[in-house]
N, C-alpha and C positions, 0 to 999 in steps of 0.2 A: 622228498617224501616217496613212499614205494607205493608205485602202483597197486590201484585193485583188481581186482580177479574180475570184473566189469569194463575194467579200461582195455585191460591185456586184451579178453575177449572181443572186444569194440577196436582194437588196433589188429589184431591180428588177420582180419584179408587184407586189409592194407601190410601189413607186412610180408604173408604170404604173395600178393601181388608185385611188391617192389621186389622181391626176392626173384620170382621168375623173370620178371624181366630184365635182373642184371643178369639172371643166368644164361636168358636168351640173347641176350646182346654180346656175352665174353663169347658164346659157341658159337655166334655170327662170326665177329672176329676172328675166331682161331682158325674158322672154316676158312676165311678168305686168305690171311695167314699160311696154311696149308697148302691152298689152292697157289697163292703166288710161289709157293714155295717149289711144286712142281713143276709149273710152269718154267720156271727158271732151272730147275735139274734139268727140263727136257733140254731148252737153249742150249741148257750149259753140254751135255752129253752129247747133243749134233754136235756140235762144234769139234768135241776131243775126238769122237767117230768121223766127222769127216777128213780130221788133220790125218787121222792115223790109216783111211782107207786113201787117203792119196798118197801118203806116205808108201804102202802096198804096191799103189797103182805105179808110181816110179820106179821102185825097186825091180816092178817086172817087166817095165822096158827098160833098164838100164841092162837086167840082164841080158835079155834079147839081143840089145845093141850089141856087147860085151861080146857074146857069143857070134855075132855077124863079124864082129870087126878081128876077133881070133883066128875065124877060118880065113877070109879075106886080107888080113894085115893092117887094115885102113880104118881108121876109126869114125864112125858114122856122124853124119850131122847132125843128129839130135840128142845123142852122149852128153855132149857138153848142156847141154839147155834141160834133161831129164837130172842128170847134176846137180847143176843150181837148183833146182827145184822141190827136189830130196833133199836140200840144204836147209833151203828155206824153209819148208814146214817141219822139218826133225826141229830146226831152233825154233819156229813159232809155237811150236807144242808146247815146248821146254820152258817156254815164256807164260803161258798163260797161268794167274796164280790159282786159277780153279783145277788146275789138272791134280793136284796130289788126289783131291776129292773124289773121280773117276781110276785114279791112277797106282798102283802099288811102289814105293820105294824103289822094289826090284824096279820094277817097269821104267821108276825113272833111271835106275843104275842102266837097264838093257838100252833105255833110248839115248845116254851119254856115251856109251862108249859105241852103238852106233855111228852116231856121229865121228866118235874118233877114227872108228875103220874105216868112214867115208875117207876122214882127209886124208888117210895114210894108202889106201888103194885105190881111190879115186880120182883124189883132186890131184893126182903127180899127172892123169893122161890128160887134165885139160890144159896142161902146162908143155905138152910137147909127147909125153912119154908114150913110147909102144908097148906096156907091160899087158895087155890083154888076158893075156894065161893067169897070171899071178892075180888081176883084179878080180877076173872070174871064178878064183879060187875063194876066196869070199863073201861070193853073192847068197850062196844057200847058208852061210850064218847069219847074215841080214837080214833075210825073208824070213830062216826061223824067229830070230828077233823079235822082227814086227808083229809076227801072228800071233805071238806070247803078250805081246804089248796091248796088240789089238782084242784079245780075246777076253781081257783080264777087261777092259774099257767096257765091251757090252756087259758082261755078267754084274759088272758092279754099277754099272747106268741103269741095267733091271733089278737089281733088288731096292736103289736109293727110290725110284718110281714106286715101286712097290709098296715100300714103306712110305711113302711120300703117299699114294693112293689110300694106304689102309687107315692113315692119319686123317686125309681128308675126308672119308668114310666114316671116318669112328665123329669128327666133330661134326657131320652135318647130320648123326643121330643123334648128337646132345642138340645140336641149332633144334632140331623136330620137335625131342623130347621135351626141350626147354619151352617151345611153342604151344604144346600138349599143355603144358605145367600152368603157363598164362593163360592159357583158355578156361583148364580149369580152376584158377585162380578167381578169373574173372566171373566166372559164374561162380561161383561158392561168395567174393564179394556181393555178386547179384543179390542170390539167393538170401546169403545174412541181412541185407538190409531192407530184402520184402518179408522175411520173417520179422524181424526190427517194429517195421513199420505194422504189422498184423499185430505184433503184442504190443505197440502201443496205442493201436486204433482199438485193440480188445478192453485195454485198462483205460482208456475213455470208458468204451462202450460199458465197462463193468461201476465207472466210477457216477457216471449220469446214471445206471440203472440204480444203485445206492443210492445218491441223490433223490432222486422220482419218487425210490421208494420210501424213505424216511422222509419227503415229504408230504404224500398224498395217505400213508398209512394212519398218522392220528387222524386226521380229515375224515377220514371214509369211516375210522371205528366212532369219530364223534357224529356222524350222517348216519351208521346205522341204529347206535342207542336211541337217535332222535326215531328214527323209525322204529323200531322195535317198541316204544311207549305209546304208539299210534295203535287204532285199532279201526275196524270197518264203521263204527256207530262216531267215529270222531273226524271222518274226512268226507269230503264230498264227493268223489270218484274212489271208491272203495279197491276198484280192477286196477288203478294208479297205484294204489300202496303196494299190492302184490308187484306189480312190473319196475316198483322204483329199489322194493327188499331182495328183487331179482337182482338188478343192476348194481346193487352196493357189494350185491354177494360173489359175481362176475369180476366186481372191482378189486376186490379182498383177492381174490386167485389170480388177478393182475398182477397185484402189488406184490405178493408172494413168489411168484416167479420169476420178475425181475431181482427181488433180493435174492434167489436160491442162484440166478445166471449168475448174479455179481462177487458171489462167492462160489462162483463154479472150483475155480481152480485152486481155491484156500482148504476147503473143506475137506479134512482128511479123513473124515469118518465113515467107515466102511463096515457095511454087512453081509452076513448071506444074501444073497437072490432070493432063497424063498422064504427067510423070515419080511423083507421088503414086501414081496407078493403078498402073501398073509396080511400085513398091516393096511396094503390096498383093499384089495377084494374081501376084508370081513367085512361090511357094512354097505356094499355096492347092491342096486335093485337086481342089478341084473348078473346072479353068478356066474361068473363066467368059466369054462372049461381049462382045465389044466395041462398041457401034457409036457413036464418037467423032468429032463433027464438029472438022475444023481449027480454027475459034475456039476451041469448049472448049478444046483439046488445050492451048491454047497463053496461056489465062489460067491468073493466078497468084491462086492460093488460100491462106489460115492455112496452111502445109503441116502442125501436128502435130495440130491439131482434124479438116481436114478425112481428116486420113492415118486417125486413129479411126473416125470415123464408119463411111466405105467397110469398113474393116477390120470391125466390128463388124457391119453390114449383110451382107458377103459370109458371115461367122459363121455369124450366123440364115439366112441363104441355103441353104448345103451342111448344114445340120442339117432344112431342111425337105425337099430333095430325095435327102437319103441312100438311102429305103427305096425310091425309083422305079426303073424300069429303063431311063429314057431322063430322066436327071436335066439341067436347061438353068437357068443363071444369068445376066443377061442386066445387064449395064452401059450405060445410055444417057446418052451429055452432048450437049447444044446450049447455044445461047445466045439466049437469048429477047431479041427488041429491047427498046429500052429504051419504057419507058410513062408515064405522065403522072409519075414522077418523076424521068424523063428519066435514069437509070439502069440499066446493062444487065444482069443476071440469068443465072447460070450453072442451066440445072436438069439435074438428073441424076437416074436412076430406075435402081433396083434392082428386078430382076426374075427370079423363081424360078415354075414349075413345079409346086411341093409341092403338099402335098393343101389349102392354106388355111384358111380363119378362117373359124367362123360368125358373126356379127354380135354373139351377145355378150361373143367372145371378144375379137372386133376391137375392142372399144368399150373393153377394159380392158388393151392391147397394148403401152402407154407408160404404163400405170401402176407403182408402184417396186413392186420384189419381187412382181409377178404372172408368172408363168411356166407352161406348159404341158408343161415338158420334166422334169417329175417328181423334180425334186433333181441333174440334170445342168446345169441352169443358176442363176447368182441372180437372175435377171429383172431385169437394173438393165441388159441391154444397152440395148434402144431408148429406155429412159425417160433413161438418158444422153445418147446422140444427138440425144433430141429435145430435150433442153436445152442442149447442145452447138450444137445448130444455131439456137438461140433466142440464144445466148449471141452467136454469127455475124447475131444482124437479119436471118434467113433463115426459110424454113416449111419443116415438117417435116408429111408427110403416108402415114398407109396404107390401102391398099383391099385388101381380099382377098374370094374366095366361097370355100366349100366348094369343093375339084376344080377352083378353077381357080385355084390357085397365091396370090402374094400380089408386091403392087408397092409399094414404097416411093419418096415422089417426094421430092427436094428442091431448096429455091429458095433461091439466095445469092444477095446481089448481089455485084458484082465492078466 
């Protein structure tokens, strides 16, 4: 069966996570790879450098000797033993099977027929012979020889290093990279599955407010008809029916807001900004002031999220300026350029006059069921809006002081 575009999505940090860490484990690998690999050029490279500077180092007491025993006639004691010892390492060279690797062909061709000049001018005076003149005639092709030999030995023990170093270099920036890659794998796993967990703790949160609402909604329209047939002359606490047609009415804009949160994110119907404003503020006590730039005016917004919020905002608005004598509600919309998400931003502020918030009342303003208004409200106005407007990937923010009124700001994008 093939996969959904749900599964893919739901496997993929798991895959993007297995992926970097085989990546990071082969660049582990190759680095150490690399690394032995050097290690073992250097071993190997002492070795053919040190055969080939003692190889040097005898040739120039042979000559010496050569040269002493020419003028003198007598061949020195330590001829024979500097000898054998040019023997011995020109063949241990010869023998090691890593030399081609530091070594050039020629090089090996120069250091075999070295050897054969040895036996043929050398090895006749450990044997008796006086030819001194004849051996010494010799010695500056040997020495040329060897510095050919030896020369060829460092430059190609420095570039295998070389390359041997840039190899190790290049795979412990993929080991890095590869470790980068896990890291951020691992967070982007994180990440998916605390979003995961937020949209599925939200489609609760949306599925109980449905619930709640389709069931407390007939309930409260069949409690208010029964009120509404009541009148002052038919109850015995007459200021009860007022405060209980308040409470059903408080309950209605309950219910209504949780159904509009539960379809936050379904509702694709959008309008102007200020045809919304218009359907708020025509019939509000308290008109409130405008100052509406033409972009806002004319971006389209959720029309029934953001028709609540405004509504709901202007509410707390005229309940905080009621008791003034020069009450002022203030609606401000612009549109902020777009900023590093390259998206453009509708904000809007509400702003009232009232007497204000002290700071610890501010601080607990959007929390459920906090209220100031003494059992004339259920405190679930702005802790709605402010979910409301979370529910929109928008901020929801309030500032108020004592006496100097209170500003409600909010940011959508659009």
């Amino acid at each position: 069966m093939k996969p959904t575009a749900a599964q893919i999505k739901a496997a993929l940090p798991f895959l993007c996570l297995g992926f970097a860490l085989l990546l990071s484990g082969w660049a582990f690998f190759r680095s150490e790879h690399y690394r032995a690999e050097s290690d073992l050029n250097f071993s190997q490279n002492f070795e053919v450098q040190w055969r080939t500077t003692q190889i040097r180092e005898h040739l120039a007491r042979i000559h010496g000797d050569l040269r002493l025993a020419a003028a003198t006639g007598q061949m020195q004691s330590d001829l024979a033993r500097q000898v054998f010892l040019l023997n011995a390492n020109v063949g241990q060279l010869l023998k090691l099977e890593y030399a081609p690797k530091f070594l050039r062909d020629r090089d090996i061709q120069l250091l075999n027929e070295l050897q054969g000049i040895t036996r043929t001018d050398l090895d006749p005076l450990m044997k008796g012979s006086t030819d001194f003149e004849g051996a010494l005639k010799s010695m500056p092709d040997l020495e040329r020889r060897m510095f050919e030999v030896s020369g060829t030995a460092v430059a190609h023990a420095e570039t295998l290093n070389a390359a041997a170093r840039i190899g190790a270099a290049a795979s412990r920036n993929r080991f890095l990279f590869a470790v980068a890659l896990t890291l951020a794998a691992v967070g982007y796993t994180i990440i998916h599955f605390r979003n995961a967990f937020a949209r599925r703790r939200d489609s609760q949160l949306r599925s109980f407010s449905t619930l709640y609402a389709h069931m407390t909604r007939s309930r409260i329209t069949a409690l208010r008809l029964f009120l509404d047939y009541q009148d002052k002359t038919s109850v015995q606490h007459p200021e009860m029916l007022v405060a209980a047609k308040d409470a059903v009415k408080e309950l209605e804009n309950i219910t209504h807001a949780l159904g509009t949160i539960a379809y936050a994110s379904s509702d694709v119907i959008r309008e102007p900004f200020s045809k919304i404003l218009e359907s708020v503020t025509t019939l509000r006590r308290q008109k409130p002031d405008l100052i509406l730039h033409r972009d806002a005016a004319m971006v389209e917004v959720p029309a029934a999220q953001v028709q609540f919020v405004i509504a709901e905002l202007l509410r707390n608005a005229e309940a905080a300026v009621q008791d003034r004598a020069d009450p002022s509600v203030r609606i401000a919309a612009s549109i902020k350029s777009p900023t590093f998400s390259g998206k453009r931003k509708l904000l809007v502020q509400v702003t009232d006059n009232g007497s204000g918030m002290p700071p610890s009342v501010l601080a607990k303003a959007s929390t459920p069921f906090y209220s100031t208004k003494a059992g004339q409200h259920t405190g679930l106005g702005l802790t709605a809006c402010a979910q409301m407007v979370a529910a929109l990937k928008g901020k929801f923010t309030i500032s108020s002081r004592p006496g100097n009124g209170t500003s409600v700001q909010i940011v959508l994008p659009v």
